[in-house]
PyMOL commands that place a pseudoatom at each C-alpha (Angstrom):
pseudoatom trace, name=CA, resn=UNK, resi=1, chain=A, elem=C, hetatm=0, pos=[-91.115, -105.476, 79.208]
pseudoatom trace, name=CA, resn=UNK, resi=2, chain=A, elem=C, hetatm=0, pos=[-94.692, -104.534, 79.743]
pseudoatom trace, name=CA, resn=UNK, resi=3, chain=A, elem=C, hetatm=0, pos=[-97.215, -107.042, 79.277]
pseudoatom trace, name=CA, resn=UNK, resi=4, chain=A, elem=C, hetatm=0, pos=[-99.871, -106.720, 77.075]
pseudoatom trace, name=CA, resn=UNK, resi=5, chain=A, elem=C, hetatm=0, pos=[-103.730, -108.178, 77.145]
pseudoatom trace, name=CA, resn=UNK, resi=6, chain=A, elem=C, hetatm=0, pos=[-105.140, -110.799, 75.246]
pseudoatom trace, name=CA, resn=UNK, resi=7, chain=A, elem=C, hetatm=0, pos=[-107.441, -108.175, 73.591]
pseudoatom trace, name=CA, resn=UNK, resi=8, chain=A, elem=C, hetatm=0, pos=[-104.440, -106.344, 71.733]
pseudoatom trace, name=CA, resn=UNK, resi=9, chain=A, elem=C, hetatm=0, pos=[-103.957, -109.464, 70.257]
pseudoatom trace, name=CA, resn=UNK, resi=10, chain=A, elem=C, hetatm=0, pos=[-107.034, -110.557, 69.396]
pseudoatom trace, name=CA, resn=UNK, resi=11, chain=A, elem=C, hetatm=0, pos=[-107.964, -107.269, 67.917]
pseudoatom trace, name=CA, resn=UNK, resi=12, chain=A, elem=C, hetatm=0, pos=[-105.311, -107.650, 65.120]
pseudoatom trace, name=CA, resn=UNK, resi=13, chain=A, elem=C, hetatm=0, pos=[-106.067, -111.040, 64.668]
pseudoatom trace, name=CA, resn=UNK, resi=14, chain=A, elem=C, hetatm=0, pos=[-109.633, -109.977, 64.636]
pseudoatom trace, name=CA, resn=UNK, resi=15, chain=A, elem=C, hetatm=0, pos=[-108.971, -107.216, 61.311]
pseudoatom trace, name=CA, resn=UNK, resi=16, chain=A, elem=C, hetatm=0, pos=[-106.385, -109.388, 59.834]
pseudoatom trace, name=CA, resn=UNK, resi=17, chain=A, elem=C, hetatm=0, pos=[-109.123, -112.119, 59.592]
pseudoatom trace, name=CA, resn=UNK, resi=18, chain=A, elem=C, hetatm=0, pos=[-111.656, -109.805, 58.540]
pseudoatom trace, name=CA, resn=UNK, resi=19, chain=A, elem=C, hetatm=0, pos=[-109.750, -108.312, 55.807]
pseudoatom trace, name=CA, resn=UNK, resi=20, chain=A, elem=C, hetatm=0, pos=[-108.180, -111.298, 54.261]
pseudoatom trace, name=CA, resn=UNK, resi=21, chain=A, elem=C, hetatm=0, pos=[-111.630, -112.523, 54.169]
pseudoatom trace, name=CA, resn=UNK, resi=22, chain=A, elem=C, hetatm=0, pos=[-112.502, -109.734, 52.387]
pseudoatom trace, name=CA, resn=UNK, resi=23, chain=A, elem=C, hetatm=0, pos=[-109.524, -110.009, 49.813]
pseudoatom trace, name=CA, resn=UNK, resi=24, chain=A, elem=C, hetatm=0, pos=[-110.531, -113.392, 49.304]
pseudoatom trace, name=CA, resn=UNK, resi=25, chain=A, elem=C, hetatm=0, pos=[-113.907, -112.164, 47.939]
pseudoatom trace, name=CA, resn=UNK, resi=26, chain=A, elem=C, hetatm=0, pos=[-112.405, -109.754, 45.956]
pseudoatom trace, name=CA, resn=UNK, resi=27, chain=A, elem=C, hetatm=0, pos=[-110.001, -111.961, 44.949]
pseudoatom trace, name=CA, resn=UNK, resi=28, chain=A, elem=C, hetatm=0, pos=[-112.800, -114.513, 43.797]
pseudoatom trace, name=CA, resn=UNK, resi=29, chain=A, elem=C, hetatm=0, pos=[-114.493, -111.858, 41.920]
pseudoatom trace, name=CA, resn=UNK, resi=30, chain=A, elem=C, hetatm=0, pos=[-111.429, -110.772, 39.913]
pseudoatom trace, name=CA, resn=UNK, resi=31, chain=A, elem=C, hetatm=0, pos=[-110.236, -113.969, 39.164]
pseudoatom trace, name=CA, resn=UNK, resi=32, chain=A, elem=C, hetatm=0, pos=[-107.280, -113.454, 41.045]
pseudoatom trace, name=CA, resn=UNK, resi=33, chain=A, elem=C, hetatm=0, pos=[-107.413, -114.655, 44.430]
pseudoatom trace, name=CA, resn=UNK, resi=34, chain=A, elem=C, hetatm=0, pos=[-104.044, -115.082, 45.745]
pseudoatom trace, name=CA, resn=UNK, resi=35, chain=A, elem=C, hetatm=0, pos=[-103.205, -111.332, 44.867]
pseudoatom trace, name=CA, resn=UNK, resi=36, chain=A, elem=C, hetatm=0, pos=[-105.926, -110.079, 46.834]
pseudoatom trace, name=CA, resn=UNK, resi=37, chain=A, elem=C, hetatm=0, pos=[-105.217, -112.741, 49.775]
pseudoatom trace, name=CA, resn=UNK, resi=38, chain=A, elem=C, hetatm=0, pos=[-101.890, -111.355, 50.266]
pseudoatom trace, name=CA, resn=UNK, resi=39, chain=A, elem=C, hetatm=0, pos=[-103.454, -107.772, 50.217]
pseudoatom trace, name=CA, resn=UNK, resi=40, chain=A, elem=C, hetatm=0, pos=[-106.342, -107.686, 52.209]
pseudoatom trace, name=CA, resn=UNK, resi=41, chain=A, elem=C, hetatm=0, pos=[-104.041, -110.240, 54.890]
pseudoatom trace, name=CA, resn=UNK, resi=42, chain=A, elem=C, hetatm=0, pos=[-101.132, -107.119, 54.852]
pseudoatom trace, name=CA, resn=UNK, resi=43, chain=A, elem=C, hetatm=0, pos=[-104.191, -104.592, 55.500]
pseudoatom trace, name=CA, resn=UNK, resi=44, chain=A, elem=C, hetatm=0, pos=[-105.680, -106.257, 58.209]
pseudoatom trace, name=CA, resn=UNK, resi=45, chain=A, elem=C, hetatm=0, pos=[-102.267, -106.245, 60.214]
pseudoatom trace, name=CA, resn=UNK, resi=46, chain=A, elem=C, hetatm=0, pos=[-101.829, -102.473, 59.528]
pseudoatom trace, name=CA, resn=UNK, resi=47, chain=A, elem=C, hetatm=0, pos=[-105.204, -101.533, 60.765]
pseudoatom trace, name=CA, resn=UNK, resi=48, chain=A, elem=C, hetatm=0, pos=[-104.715, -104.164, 63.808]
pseudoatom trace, name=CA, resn=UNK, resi=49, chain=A, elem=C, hetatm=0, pos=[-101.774, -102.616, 64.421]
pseudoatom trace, name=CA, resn=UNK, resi=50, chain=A, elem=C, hetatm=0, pos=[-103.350, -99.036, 64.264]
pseudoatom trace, name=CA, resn=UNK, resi=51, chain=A, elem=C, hetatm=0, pos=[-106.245, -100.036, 66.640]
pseudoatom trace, name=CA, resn=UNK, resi=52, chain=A, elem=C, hetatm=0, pos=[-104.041, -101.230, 69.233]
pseudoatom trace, name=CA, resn=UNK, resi=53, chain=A, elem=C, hetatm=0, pos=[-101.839, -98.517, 69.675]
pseudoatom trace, name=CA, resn=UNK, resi=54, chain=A, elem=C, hetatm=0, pos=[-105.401, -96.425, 69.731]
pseudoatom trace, name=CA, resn=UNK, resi=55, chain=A, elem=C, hetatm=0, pos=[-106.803, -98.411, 72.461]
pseudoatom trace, name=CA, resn=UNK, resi=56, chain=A, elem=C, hetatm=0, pos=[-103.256, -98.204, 74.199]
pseudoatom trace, name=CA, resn=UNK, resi=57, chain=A, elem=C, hetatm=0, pos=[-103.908, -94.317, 73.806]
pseudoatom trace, name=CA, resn=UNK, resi=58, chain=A, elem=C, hetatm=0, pos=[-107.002, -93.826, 75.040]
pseudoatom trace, name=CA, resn=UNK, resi=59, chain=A, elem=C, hetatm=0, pos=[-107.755, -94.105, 79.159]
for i in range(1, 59): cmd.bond("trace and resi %d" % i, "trace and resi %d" % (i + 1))
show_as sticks, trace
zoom trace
C-alpha cells in the first residue's frame, strides 16, 4: 500500500470543515440547522475527495 501525505488529508479535512461551516450558516438562516449540517459536512468530503485525487493527478 502506497503511502499518502499529510496534505491529502488535510485537504479533505480542510473542505469538509469549510463546508459544514457553511451548512451551518445556512442552516441558521433557514431555521433548520441540522439538515444543512449533514449536507454541507457530505459536500465537503466529496469535494475533498475530488481535490485529492486532482492533486494525485497532476505532476
Amino acid at each position: 500500500m502506497k503511502k499518502k501525505p499529510i496534505s491529502d488529508y488535510l485537504s479533505i479535512g480542510s473542505s469538509v470543515g469549510i463546508c459544514a461551516a457553511l451548512g451551518v450558516v445556512v442552516g441558521a438562516l433557514l431555521q433548520n440547522l441540522v439538515f444543512w449540517l449533514c449536507i454541507g459536512a457530505g459536500a465537503g468530503v466529496v469535494v475533498g475527495a475530488v481535490l485529492a485525487l486532482y492533486n494525485q493527478k497532476t505532476p
